[in-house]
N, C-alpha and C positions, 0 to 999 in steps of 0.2 A: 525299163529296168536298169538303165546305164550299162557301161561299159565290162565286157568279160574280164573280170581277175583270173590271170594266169599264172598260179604258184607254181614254181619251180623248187628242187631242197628235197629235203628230208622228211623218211617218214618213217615215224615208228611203232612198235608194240609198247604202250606205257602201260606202268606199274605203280600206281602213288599209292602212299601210304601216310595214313594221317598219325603221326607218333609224338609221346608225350618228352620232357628233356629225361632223358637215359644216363645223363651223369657220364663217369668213365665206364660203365657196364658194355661189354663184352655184346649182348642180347638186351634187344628191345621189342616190349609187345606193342605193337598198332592197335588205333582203334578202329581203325576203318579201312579196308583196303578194297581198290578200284581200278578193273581192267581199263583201258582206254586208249583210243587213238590218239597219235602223238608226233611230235617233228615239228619245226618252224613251217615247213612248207605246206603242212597238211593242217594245222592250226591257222595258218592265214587264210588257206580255201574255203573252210567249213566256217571261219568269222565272216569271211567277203558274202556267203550263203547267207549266215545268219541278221547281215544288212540289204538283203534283198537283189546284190549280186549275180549274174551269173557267172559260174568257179570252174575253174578247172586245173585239177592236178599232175602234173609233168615230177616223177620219181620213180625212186627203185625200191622193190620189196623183195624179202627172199621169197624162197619156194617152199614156206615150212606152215603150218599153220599159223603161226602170227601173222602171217601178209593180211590175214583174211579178220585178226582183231583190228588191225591197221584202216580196213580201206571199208567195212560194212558201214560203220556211222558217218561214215562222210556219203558214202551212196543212197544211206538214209535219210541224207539233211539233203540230195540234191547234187551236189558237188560230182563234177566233170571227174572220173575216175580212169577213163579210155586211154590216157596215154601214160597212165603209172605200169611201168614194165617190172618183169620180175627178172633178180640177177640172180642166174643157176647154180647151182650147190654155194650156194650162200644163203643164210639165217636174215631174215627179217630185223631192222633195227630195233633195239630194247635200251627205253628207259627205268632204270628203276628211281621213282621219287620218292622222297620222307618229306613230310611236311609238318614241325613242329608246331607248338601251340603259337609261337611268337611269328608264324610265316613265313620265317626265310627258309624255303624250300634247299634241299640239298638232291642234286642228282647225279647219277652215275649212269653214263652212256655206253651203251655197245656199239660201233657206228655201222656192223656189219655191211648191210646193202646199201645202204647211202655211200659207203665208200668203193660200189662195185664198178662204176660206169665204165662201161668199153665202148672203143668206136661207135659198134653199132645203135648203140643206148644213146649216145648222144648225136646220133644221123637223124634216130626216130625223134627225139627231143625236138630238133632243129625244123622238122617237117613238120610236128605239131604243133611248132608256134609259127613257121611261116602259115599255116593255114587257118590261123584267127582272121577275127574282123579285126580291119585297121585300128577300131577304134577301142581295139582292147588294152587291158593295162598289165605289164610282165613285173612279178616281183618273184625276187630269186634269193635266199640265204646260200650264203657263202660256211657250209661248217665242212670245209674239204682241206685236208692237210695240207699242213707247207709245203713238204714236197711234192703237192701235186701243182698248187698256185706256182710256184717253182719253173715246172716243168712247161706251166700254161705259159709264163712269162717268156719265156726262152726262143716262143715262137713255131712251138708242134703244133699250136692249132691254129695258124695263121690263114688255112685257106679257109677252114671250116666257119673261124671267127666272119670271115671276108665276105663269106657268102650271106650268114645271117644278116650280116650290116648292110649288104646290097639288099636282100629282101625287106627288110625292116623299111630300110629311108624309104623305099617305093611307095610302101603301103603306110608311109607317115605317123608311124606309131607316136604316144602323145607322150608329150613331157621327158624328154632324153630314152625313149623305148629305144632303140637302136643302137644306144651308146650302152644301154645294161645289158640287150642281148649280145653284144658284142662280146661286153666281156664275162660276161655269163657263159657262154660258149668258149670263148680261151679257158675259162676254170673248170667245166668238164672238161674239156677235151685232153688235160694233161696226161 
């Protein structure tokens, strides 16, 4: 089956809607509207599935009923779901999308739980990628605010970062793995 994709990022409760052009109008009717799972990180697990992949998801979801529009279709298609944690009293990420007749999509992000990570979230992150097969593959979207990149830069998460990079180079992760969980881990960890 080749190698486990291990998404890291975002995930959320999406909301698309197919709308025709609304002009300056205040209100617009959809023609179509569609619950759906959603985030960079959760879109790349369930594609990596949908090529025959085994996937697995490293994220955070609130503790509201959207976690559960969020993570059902990807545990439907297969997709590793075990280490998506939920961040407490915090709301599940929500995209709302329009998608006009000409395609260019417009969206409006709530970034709720994707931007909850605390120490602990990112210890258990850290444990469930050091215990992949070597030969798995880590990909990680970066939609975490400046002042968190910021804070990662400054060097708060230098042992944390230190430790993933010693376990990473061990286990010879493929094509610069080591050098993304590295700094994957400095950008939670701020």
């Amino acid at each position: 089956m080749g190698p486990t994709i291990i998404s890291i990022g975002s995930i959320n409760a999406d909301f698309q809607m197919r709308v025709g052009d609304s002009g300056d109008e205040e209100t617009s009717r959809a023609q179509r509207f569609s619950r759906l799972s959603g985030g960079k990180a959760a879109n790349r697990a369930f594609l990596a599935r949908k090529l025959g992949h085994d996937a697995r998801l490293i994220g955070l979801v609130g503790d509201d009923d959207l976690a559960e529009q969020a993570l059902v279709p990807l545990r439907r298609h297969g997709v590793d779901v075990d280490a998506v944690m939920h961040a407490h009293e915090c709301a599940t990420a929500v995209s709302i999308i329009m998608v006009p007749e000409t395609g260019k999509k417009r969206i409006v992000l709530a970034p709720n739980a994707n931007e909850g990570w605390q120490p602990g979230h990112i210890h258990a992150a850290v444990l469930a990628i050091e215990a992949a097969s070597p030969d798995s593959v880590l990909a990680m979207d970066c939609e975490i605010p400046a002042p968190r990149r910021r804070a990662a830069q400054s060097g708060d998460a230098a042992p944390l970062a230190h430790r993933a990079r010693s376990r990473t180079a061990a286990a010879r992760w493929r094509r610069g793995g080591a050098a993304l969980l590295a700094a994957g881990a400095r950008m939670l960890a701020e």
